[in-house]
C-alpha positions in Angstrom: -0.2 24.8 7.0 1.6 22.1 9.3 3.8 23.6 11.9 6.5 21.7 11.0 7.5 20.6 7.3 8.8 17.6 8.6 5.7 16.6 11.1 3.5 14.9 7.8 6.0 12.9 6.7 6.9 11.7 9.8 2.8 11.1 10.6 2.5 9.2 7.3 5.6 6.9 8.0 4.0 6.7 11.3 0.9 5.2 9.7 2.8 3.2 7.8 4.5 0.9 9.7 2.1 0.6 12.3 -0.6 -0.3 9.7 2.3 -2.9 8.6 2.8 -4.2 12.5 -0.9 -4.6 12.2 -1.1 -6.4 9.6 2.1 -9.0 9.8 -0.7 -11.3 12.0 -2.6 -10.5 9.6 -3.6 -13.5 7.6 -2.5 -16.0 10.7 -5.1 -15.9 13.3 -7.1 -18.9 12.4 -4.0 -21.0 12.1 -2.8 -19.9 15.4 -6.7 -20.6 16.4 -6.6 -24.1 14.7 -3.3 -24.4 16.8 -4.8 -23.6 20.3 -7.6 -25.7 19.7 -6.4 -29.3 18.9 -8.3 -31.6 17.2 -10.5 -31.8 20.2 -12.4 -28.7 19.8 -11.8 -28.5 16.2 -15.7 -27.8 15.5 -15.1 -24.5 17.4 -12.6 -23.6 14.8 -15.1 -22.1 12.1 -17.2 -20.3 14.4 -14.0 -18.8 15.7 -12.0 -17.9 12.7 -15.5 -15.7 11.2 -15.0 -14.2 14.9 -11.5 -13.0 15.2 -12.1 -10.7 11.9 -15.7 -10.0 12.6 -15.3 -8.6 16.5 -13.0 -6.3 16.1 -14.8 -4.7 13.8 -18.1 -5.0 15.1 -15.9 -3.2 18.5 -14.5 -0.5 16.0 -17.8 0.5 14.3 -19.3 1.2 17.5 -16.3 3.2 19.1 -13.9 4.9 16.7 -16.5 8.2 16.9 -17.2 8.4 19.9 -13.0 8.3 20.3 -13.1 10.7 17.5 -15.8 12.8 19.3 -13.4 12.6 22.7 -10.0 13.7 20.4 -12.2 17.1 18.9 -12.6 17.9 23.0 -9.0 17.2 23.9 -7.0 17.0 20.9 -6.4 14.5 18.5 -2.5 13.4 19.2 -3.8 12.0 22.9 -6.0 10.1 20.7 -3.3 8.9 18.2 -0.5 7.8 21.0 -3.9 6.2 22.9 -4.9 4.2 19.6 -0.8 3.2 19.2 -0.7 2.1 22.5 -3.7 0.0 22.6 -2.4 -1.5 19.6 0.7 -2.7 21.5 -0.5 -3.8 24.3 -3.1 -6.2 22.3 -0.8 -7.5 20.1 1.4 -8.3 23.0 -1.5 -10.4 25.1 -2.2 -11.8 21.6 1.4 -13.3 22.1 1.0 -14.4 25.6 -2.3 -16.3 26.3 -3.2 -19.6 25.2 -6.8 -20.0 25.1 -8.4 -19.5 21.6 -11.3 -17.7 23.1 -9.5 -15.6 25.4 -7.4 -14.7 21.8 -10.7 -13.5 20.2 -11.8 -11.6 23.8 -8.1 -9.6 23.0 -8.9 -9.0 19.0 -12.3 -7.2 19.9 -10.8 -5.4 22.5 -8.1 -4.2 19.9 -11.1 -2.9 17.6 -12.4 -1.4 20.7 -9.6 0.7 22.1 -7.5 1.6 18.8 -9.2 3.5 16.1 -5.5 4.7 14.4 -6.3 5.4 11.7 -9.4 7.7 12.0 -7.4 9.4 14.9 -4.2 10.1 13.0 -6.8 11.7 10.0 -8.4 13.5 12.6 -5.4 15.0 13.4 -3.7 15.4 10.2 -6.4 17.4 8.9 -6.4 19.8 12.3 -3.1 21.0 11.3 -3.3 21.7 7.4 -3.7 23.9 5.6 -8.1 23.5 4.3 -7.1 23.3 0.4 -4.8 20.5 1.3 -7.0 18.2 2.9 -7.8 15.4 0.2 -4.4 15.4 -0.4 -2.9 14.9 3.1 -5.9 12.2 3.4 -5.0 10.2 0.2 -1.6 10.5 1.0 -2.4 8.6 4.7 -4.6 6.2 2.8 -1.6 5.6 0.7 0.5 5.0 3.5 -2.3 2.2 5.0 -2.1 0.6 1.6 1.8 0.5 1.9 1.8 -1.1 5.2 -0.7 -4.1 4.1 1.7 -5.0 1.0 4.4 -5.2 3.3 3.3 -6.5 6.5 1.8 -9.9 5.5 5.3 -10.3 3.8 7.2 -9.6 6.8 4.7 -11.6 8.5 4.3 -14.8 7.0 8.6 -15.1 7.1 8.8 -14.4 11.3 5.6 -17.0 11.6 8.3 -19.6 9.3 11.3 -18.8 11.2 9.9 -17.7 14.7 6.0 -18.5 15.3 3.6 -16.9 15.8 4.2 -15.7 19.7 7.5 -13.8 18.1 5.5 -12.2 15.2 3.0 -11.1 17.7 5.8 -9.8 20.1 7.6 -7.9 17.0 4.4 -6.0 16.2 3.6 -5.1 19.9 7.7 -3.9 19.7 6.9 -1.9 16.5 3.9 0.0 17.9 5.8 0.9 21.1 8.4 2.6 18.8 5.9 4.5 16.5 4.2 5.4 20.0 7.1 6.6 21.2 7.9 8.4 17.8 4.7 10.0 18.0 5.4 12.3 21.2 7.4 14.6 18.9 4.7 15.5 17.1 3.2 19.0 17.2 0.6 19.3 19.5 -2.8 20.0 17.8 -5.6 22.5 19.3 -8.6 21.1 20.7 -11.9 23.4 19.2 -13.3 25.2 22.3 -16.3 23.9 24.5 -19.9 25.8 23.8 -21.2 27.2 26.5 -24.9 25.6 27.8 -26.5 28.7 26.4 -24.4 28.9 22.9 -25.5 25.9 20.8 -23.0 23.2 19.7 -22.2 23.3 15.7 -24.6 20.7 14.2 -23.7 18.6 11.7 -25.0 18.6 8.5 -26.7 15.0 8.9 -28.8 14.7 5.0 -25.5 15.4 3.4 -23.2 13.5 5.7 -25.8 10.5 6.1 -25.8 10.6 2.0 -21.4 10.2 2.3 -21.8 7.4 4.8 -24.3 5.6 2.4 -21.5 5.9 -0.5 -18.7 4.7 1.6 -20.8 1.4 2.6 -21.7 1.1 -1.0 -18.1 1.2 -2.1 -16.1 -0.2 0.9 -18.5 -3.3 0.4 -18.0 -3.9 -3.5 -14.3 -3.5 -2.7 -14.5 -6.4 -0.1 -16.3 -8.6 -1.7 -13.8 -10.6 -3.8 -12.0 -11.3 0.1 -13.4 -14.9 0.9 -13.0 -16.5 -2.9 -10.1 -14.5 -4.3 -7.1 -16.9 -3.5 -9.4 -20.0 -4.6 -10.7 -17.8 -8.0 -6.6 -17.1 -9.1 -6.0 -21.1 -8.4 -8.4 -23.0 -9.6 -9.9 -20.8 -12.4 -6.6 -19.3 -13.7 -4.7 -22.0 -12.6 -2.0 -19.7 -11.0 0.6 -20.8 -8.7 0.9 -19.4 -4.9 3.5 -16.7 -6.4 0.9 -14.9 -8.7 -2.1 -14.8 -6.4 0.6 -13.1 -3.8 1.4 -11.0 -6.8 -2.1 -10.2 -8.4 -3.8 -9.5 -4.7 -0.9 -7.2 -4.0 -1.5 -5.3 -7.6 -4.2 -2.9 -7.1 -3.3 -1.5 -3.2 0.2 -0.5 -4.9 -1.5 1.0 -7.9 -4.1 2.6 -5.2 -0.9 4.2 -3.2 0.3 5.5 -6.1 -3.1 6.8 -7.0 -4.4 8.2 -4.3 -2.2 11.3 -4.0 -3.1 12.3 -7.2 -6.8 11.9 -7.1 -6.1 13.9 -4.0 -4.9 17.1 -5.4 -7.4 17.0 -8.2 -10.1 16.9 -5.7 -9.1 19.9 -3.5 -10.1 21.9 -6.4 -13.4 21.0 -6.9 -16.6 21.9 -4.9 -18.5 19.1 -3.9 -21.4 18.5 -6.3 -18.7 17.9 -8.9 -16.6 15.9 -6.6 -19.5 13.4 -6.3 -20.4 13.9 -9.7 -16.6 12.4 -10.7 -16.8 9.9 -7.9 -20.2 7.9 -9.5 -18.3 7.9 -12.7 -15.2 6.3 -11.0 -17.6 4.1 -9.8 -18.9 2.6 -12.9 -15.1 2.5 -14.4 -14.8 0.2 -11.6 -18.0 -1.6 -12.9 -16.5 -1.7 -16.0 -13.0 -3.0 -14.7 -14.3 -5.7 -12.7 -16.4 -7.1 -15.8 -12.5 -7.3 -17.3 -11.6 -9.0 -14.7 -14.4 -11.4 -15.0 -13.3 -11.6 -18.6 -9.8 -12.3 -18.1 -8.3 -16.0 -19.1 -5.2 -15.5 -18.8 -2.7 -14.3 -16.0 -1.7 -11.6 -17.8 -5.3 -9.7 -18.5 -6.1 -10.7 -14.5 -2.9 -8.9 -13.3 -3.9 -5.8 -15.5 -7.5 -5.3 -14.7 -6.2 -5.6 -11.1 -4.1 -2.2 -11.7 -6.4 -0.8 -13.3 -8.9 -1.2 -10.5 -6.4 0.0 -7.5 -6.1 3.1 -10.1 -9.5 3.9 -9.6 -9.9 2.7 -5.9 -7.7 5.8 -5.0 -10.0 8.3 -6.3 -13.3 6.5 -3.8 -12.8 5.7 -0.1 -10.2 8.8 0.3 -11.9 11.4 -1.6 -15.3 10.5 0.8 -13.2 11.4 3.9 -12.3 14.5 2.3 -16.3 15.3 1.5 -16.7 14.7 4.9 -14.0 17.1 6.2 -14.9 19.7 4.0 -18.4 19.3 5.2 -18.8 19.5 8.2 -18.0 22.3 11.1 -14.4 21.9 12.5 -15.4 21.4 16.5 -17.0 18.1 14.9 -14.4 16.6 12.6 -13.1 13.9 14.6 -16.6 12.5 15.4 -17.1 13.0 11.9 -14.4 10.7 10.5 -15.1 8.3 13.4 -18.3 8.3 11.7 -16.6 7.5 8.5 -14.6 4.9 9.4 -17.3 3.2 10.8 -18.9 3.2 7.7 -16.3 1.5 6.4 -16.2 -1.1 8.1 -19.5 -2.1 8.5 -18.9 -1.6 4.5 -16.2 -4.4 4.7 -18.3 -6.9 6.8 -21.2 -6.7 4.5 -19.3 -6.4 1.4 -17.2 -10.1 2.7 -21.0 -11.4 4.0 -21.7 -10.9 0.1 -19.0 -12.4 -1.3 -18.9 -15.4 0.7 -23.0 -15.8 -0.3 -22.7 -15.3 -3.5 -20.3 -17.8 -3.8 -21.4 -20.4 -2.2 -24.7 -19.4 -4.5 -23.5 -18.5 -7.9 -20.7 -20.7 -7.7 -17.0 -19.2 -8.0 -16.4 -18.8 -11.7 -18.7 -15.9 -11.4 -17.5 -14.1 -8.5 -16.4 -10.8 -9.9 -19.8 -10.6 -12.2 -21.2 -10.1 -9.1 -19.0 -7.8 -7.6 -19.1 -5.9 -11.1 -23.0 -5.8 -10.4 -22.7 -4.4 -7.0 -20.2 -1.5 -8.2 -22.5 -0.8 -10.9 -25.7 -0.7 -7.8 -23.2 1.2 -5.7 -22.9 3.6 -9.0 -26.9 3.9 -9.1 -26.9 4.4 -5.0 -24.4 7.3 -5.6 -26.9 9.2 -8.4 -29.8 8.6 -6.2 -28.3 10.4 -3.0 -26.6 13.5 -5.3 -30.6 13.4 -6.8 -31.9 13.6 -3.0 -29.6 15.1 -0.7 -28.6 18.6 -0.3 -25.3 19.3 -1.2 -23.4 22.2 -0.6 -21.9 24.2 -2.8 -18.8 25.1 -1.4 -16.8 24.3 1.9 -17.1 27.7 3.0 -20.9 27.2 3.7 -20.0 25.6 7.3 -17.6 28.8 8.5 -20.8 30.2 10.1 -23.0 27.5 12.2 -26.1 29.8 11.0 -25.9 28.2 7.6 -25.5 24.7 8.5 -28.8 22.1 8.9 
């Protein structure tokens, strides 16, 4: 149970706008690249733009456990005021210098330093109650989802009004004010130090190496409609800038609303049925993006995209919440390090994908494709609950004596 009724909601909202600060630059960096450039180095611009998304998440893949690792030694709300304040501070340089390059240097330090949001699960799950851990999860993904609707919104009207130095400025402002909104938050327990001569917890690597697999398949199907969604909506639907705003927004607010829910249904299940429901989510979302592929018309576009972010909530959240139910507690933050590393490396391959396929199939049949790789991802999911050894309930990590 959390200590205080009013510390989750407060975590969540925490999440939230930060996650919205982060995202406000958002879709902006290669313009203020192309800016900083000039039309004298404009053949850097390419190289530069792949670079800005691609380093900090190279940075965070390698990092975010071993932060995680560092918050299940010392706690996980040092880590979570850490993460916020590296946040601000980057965004703030990001305001200040003038060299493209030096810009870039800052975004990978950014992925290398912050880690929020695997910190602030970390944490939320130290102080819950055990059958409320997919729920308190979802509900954190829902709040991530939250903050990217609004923060490109907010975004793109300061870079109008301002530039982009002010919108950078604004979000270094806003994570100084979750940081310091963060200090009243209860203080979580670290898990003891072993001893040299009493052996650490191990983790149960088949399993856990079978949960990383599934979130790379999934994150990367998710990701790769990224590089030809905007030019899909205009130039095969023929939609104006309004409904490709609207129909890229569509499935992360049916996934916030979604998430939650699949959530709570989780926590009552035992895992082997949990991964059981999450292949079949996976070829609905097979199935869904074929519609998508389908659709002619704004309308039947719009609706598969709901449909989808339905079915989104029950994937990426649910697999942090195999994970924490998993694995021993002294190793939980390590563990969803570990998790949100696979993520990303899910999001770089899944946008590498998209991007070749493409440029290879041509763009009227970019969602076949990502149809296909849901429906591989699908297959990848039966194979590992064919091979690896799941357990059958939670409880089989209380003693380290059980676990591989």
């Amino acid at each position: 149970m959390w200590r205080d009724r009013a510390s989750l909601p407060l975590l969540i909202a925490i999440q939230c706008i930060s996650m919205g600060a982060m995202e406000m630059s958002g879709p902006f960096w290669p313009l203020r690249i192309q800016a900083l450039l000039g039309p004298q180095q404009a053949q850097y611009l390419a190289a530069l733009s792949a670079l800005v998304y691609a380093g900090p998440m190279l940075a965070a893949m390698l990092l975010t456990p071993l932060w995680g690792r560092l918050g299940d030694r010392t706690g996980h709300k040092p880590m979570v005021l850490r993460a916020l304040l590296a946040l601000a501070l980057c965004q703030l340089l990001a305001a200040l210098v003038l060299d493209p390059w030096l810009l870039v240097l800052i975004r990978v330090l950014q992925g290398a330093l912050a880690g929020f949001i695997a910190a602030a699960q970390a944490y939320a799950i130290a102080c819950c109650a055990t059958g409320q851990r997919g729920q308190v999860l979802a509900r954190l993904q829902a709040a991530t989802a939250v903050g990217s609707l609004a923060g490109p919104v907010l975004g793109g009207w300061l870079m109008d009004v301002a530039g982009f130095a002010t919108l950078c400025t604004a979000a270094a402002v806003i994570c100084l004010l979750c940081t310091l909104t963060a200090c009243c938050l209860p203080a979580d327990r670290p898990h003891p130090r072993t001893s040299r001569a009493q052996p650490q917890a191990r983790l149960p690597s088949g399993w856990l190496g079978g949960v990383l697999t599934i979130i790379v398949l999934v994150q990367a199907a998710k990701m790769m409609p990224q590089p030809f969604f905007a030019l899909y909506v205009a130039e095969i639907l023929q939609a104006p800038g309004w409904l490709i705003g609207a129909s890229y927004a569509a499935s992360a607010a049916t996934l916030a609303l979604s998430a939650p829910l699949w959530g709570k249904l989780f926590d009552r299940w035992e895992p082997a049925r949990t991964l059981r429901v999450v292949e079949g989510v996976t070829w609905l979302c097979a199935l869904t993006l074929a519609l998508t592929a389908l659709a002619d018309d704004w309308f039947g576009f719009i609706a598969s995209r709901l449909l989808w972010g339905v079915w989104q909530g029950a994937l990426l959240p649910v697999a942090y919440a195999l994970i924490v139910n998993t694995v021993p507690g002294s190793r939980q933050g390590f563990a969803l390090g570990l998790g949100n590393s696979a993520a990303k490396g899910g999001a770089l391959l899944g946008a590498l994908l998209g991007a070749a396929g493409m440029g290879l199939a041509g763009l009227a049949s970019g969602f076949w494709l990502v149809a296909l790789t849901y429906a591989l991802a699908a297959l990848g999911i039966r194979l590992i609950r064919n091979s690896s050894q799941l357990p059958d309930s939670p409880a089989l990590y209380a003693n380290t004596k059980k676990m591989i």
